[in-house]
PDB file of N, H, CA, C and O in Angstrom:
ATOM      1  N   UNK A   1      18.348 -16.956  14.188  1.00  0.00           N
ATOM      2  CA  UNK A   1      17.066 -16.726  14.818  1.00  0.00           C
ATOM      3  C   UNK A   1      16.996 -15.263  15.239  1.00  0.00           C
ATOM      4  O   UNK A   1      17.969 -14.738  15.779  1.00  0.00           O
ATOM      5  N   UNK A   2      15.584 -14.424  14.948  1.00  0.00           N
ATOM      6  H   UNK A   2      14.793 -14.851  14.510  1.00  0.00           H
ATOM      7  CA  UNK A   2      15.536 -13.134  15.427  1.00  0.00           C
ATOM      8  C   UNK A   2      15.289 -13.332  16.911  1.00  0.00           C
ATOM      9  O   UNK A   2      15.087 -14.439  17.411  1.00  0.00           O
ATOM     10  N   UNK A   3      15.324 -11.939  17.730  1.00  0.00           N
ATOM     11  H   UNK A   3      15.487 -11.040  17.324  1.00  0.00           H
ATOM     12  CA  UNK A   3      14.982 -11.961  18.759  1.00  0.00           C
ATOM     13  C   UNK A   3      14.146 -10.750  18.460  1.00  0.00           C
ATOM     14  O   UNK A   3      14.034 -10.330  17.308  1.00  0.00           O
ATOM     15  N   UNK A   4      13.273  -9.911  19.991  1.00  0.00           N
ATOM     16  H   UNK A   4      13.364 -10.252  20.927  1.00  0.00           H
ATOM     17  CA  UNK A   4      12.580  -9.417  19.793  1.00  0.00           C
ATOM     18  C   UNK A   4      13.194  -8.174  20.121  1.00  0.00           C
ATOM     19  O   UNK A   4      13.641  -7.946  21.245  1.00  0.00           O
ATOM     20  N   UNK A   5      13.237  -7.244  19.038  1.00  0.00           N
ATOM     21  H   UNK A   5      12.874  -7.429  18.124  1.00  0.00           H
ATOM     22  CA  UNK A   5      13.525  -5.837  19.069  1.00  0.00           C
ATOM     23  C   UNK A   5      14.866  -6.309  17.458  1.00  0.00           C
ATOM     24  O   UNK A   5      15.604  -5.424  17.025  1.00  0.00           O
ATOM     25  N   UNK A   6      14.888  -7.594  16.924  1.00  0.00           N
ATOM     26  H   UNK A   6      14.289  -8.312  17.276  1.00  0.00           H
ATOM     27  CA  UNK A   6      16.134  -7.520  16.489  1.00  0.00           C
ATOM     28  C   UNK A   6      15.798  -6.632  14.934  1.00  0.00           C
ATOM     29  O   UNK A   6      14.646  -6.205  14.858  1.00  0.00           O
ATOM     30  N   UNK A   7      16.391  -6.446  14.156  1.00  0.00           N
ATOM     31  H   UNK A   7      17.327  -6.793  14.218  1.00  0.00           H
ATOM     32  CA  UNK A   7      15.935  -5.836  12.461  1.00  0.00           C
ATOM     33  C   UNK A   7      15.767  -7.297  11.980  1.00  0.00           C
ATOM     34  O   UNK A   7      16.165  -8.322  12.535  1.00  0.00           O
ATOM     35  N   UNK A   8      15.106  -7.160  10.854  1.00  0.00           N
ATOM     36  H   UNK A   8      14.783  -6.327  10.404  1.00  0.00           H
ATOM     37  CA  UNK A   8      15.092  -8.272   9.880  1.00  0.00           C
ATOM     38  C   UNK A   8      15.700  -8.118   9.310  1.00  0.00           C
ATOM     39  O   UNK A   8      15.989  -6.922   9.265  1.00  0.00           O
ATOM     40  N   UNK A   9      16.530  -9.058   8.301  1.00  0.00           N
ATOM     41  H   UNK A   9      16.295 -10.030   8.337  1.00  0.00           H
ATOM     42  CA  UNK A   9      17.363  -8.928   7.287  1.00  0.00           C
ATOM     43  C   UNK A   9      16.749  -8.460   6.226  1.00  0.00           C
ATOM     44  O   UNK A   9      15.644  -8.038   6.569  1.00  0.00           O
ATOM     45  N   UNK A  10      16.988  -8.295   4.780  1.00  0.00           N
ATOM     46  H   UNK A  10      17.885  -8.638   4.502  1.00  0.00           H
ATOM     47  CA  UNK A  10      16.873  -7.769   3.582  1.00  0.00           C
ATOM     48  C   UNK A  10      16.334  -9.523   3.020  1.00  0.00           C
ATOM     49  O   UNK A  10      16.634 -10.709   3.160  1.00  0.00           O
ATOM     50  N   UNK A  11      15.373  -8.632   2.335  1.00  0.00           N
ATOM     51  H   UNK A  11      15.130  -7.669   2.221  1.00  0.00           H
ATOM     52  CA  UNK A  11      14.358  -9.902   1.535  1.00  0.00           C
ATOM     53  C   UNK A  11      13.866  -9.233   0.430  1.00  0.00           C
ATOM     54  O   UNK A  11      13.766  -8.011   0.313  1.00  0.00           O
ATOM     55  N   UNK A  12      13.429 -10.455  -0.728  1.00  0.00           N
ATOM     56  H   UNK A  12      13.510 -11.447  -0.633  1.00  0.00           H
ATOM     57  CA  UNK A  12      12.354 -10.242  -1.575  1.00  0.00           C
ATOM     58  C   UNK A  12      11.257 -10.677  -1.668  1.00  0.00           C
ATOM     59  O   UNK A  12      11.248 -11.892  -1.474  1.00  0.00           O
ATOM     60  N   UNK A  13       9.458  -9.886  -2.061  1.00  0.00           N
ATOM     61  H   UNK A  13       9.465  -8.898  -2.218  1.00  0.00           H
ATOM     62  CA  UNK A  13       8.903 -11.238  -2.011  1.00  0.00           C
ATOM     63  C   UNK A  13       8.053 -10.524  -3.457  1.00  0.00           C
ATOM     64  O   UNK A  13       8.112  -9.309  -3.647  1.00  0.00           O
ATOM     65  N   UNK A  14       7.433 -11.271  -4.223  1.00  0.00           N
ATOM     66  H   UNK A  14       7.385 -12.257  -4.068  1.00  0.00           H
ATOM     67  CA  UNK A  14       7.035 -10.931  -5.155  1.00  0.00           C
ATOM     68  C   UNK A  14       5.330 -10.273  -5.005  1.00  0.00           C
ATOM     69  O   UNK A  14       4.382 -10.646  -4.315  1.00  0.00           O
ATOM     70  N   UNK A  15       5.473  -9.258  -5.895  1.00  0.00           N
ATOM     71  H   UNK A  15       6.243  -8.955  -6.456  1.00  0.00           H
ATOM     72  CA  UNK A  15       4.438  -8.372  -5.817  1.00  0.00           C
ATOM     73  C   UNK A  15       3.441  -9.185  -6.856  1.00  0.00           C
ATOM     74  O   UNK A  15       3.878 -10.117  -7.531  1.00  0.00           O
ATOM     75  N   UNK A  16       2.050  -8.746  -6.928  1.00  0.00           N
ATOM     76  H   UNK A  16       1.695  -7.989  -6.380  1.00  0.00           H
ATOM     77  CA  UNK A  16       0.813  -8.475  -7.531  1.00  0.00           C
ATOM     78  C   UNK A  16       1.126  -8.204  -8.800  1.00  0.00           C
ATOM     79  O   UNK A  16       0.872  -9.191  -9.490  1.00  0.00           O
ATOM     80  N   UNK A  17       1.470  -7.505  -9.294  1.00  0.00           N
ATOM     81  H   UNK A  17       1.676  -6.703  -8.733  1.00  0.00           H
ATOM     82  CA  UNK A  17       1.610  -6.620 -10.305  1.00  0.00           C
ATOM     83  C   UNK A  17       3.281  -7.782 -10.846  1.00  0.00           C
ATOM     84  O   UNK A  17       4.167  -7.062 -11.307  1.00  0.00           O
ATOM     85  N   UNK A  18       3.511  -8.706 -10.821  1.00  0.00           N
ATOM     86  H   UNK A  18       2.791  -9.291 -10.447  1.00  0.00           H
ATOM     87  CA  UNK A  18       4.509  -9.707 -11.032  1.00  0.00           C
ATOM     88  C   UNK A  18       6.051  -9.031 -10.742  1.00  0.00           C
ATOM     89  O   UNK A  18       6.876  -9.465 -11.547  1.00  0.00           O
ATOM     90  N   UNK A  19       6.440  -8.352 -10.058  1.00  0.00           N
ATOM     91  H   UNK A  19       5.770  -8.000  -9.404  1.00  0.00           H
ATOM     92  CA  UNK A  19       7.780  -7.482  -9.907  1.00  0.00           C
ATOM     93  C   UNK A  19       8.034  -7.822  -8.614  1.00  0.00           C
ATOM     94  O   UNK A  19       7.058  -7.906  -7.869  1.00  0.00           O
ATOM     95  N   UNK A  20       9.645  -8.142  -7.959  1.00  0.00           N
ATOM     96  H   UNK A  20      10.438  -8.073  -8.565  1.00  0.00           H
ATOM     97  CA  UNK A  20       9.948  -8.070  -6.924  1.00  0.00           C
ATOM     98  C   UNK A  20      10.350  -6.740  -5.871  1.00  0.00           C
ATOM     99  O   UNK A  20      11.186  -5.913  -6.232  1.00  0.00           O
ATOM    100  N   UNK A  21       9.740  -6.653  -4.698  1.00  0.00           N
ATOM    101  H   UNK A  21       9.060  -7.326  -4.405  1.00  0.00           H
ATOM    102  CA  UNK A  21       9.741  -5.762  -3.720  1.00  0.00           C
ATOM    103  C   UNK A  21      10.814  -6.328  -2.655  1.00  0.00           C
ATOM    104  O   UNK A  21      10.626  -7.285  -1.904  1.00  0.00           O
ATOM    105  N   UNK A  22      12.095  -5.458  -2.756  1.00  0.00           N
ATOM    106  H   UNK A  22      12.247  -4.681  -3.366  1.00  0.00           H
ATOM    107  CA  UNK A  22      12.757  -5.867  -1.212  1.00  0.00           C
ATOM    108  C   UNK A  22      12.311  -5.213   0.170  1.00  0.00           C
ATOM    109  O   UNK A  22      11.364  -4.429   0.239  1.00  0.00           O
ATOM    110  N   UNK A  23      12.851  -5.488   0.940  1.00  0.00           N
ATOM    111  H   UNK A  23      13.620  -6.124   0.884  1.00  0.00           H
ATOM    112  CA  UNK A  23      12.557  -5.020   1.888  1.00  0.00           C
ATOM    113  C   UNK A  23      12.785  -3.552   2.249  1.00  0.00           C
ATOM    114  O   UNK A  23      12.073  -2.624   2.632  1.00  0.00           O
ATOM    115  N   UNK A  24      13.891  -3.709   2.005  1.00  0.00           N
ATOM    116  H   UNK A  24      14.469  -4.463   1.694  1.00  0.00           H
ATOM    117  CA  UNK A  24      14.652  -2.010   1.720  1.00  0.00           C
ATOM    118  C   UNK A  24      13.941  -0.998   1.065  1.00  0.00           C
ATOM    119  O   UNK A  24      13.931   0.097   1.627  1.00  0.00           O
ATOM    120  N   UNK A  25      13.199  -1.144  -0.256  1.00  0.00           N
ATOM    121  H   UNK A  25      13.207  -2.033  -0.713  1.00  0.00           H
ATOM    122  CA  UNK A  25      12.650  -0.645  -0.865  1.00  0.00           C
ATOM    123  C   UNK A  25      11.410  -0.378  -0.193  1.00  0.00           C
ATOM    124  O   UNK A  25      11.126   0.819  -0.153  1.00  0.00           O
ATOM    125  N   UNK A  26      10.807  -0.960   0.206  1.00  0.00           N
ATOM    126  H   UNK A  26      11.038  -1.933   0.173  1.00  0.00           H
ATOM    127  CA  UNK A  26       9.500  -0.757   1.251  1.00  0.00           C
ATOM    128  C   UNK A  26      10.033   0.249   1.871  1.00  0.00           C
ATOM    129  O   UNK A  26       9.851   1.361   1.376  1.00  0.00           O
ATOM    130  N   UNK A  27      10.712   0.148   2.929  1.00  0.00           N
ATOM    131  H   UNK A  27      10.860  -0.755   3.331  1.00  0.00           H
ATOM    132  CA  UNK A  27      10.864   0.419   3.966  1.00  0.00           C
ATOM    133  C   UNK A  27      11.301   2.311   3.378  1.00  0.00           C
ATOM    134  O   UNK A  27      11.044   3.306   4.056  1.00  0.00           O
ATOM    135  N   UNK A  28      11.844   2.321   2.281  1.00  0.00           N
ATOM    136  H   UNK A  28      12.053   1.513   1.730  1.00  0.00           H
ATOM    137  CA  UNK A  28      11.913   4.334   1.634  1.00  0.00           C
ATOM    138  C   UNK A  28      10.793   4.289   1.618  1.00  0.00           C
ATOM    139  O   UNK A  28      10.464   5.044   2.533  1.00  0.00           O
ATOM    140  N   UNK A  29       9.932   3.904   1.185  1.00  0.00           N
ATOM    141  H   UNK A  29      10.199   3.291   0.442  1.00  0.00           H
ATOM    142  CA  UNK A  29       8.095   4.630   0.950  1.00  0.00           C
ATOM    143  C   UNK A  29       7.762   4.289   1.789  1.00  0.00           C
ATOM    144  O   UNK A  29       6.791   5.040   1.685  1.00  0.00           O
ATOM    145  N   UNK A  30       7.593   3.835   2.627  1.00  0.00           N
ATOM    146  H   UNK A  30       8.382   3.225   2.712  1.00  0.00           H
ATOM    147  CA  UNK A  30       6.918   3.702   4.071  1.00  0.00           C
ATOM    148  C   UNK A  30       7.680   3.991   5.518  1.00  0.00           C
ATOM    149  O   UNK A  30       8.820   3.560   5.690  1.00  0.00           O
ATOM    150  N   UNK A  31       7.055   4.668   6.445  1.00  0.00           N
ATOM    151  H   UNK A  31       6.129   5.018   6.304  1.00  0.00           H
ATOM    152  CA  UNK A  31       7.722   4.302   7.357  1.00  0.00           C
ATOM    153  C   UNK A  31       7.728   2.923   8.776  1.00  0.00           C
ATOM    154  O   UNK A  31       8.378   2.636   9.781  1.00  0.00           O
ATOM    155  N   UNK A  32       6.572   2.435   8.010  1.00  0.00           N
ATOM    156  H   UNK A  32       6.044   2.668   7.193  1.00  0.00           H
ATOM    157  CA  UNK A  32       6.401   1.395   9.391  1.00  0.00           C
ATOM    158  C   UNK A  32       5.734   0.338   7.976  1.00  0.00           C
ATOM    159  O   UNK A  32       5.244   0.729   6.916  1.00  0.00           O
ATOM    160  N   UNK A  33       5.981  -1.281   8.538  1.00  0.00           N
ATOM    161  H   UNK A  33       6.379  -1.599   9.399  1.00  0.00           H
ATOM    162  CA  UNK A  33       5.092  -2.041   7.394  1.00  0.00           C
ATOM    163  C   UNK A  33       5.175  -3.127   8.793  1.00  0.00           C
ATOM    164  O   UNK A  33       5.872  -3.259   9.799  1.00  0.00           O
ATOM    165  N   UNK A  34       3.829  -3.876   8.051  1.00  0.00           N
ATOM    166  H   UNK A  34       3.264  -3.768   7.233  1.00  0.00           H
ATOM    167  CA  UNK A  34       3.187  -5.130   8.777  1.00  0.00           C
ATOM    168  C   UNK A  34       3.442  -5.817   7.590  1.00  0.00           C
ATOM    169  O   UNK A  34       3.235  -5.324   6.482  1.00  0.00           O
ATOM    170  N   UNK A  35       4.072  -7.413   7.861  1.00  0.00           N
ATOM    171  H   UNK A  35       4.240  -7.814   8.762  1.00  0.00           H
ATOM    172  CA  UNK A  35       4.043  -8.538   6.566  1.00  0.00           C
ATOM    173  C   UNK A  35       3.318  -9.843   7.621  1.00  0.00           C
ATOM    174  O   UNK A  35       3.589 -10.359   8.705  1.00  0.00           O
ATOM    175  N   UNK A  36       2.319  -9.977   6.620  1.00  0.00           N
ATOM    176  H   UNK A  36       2.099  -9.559   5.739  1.00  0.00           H
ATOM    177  CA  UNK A  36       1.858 -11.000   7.675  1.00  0.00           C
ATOM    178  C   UNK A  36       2.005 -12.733   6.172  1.00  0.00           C
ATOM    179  O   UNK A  36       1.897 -12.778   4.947  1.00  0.00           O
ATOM    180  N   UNK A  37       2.265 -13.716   7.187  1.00  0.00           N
ATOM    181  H   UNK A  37       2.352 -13.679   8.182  1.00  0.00           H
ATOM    182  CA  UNK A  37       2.554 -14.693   6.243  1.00  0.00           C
ATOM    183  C   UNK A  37       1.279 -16.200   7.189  1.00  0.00           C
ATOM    184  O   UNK A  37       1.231 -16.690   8.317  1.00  0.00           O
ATOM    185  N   UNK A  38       0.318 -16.423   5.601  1.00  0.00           N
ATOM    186  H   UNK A  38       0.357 -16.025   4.685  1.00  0.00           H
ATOM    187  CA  UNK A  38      -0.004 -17.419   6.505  1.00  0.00           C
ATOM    188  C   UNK A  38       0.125 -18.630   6.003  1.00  0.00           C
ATOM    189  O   UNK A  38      -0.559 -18.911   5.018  1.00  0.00           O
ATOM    190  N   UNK A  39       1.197 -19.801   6.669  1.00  0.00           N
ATOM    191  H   UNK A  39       1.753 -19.574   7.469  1.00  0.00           H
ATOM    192  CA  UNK A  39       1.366 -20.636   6.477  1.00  0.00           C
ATOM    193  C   UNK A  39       0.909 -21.942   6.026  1.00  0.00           C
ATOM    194  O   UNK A  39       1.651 -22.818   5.581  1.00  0.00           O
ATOM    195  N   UNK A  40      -0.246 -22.018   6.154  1.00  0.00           N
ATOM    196  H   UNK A  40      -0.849 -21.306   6.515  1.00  0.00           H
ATOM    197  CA  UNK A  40      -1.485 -22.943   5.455  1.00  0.00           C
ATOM    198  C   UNK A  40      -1.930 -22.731   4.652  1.00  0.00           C
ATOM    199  O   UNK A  40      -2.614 -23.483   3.957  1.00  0.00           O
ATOM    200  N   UNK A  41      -1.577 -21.167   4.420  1.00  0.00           N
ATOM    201  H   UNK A  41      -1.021 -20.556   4.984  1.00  0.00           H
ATOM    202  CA  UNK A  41      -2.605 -21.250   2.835  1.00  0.00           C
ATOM    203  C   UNK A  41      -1.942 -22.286   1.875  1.00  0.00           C
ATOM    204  O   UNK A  41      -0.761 -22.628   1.817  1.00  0.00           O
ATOM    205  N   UNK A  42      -3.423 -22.853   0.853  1.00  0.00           N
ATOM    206  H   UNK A  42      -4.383 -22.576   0.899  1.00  0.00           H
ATOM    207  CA  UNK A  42      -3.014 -23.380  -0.291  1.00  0.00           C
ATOM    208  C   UNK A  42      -2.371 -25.034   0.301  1.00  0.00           C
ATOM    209  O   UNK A  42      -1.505 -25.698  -0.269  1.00  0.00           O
ATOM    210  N   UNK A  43      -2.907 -25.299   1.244  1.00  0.00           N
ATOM    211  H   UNK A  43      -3.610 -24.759   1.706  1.00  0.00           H
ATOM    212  CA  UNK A  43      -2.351 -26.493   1.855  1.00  0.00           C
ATOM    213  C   UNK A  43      -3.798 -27.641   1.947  1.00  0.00           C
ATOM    214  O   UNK A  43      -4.915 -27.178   1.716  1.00  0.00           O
ATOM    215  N   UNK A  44      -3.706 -28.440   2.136  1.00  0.00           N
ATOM    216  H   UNK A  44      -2.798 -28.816   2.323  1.00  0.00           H
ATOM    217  CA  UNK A  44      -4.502 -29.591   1.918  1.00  0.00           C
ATOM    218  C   UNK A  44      -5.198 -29.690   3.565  1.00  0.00           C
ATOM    219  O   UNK A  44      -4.741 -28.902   4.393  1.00  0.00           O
ATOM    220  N   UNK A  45      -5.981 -30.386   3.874  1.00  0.00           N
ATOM    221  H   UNK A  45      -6.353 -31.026   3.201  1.00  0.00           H
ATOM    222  CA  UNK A  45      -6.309 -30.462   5.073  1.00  0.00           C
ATOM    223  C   UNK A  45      -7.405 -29.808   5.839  1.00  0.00           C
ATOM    224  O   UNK A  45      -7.540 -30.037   7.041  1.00  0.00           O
TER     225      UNK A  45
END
């Protein structure tokens, strides 16, 4: 479990353009990123 101030670990999530983006890799071309995830999408209800 994170806490608050903790790093995130190293991830992939798949890009647009069909290629995977880690986290790491973000994080050289950018200096700050927002990932927002919403959990319902694509869900029934």
């Amino acid at each position: 479990m994170l806490a608050v101030g903790d790093k995130a670990p190293d991830f992939k999530l798949p890009t647009t353009g069909g290629h995977e983006l880690s986290l790491a890799e973000a994080l050289e071309k950018h200096k700050a990123l927002v990932f927002l995830f919403y959990v319902l999408d694509f869900t029934g209800g």
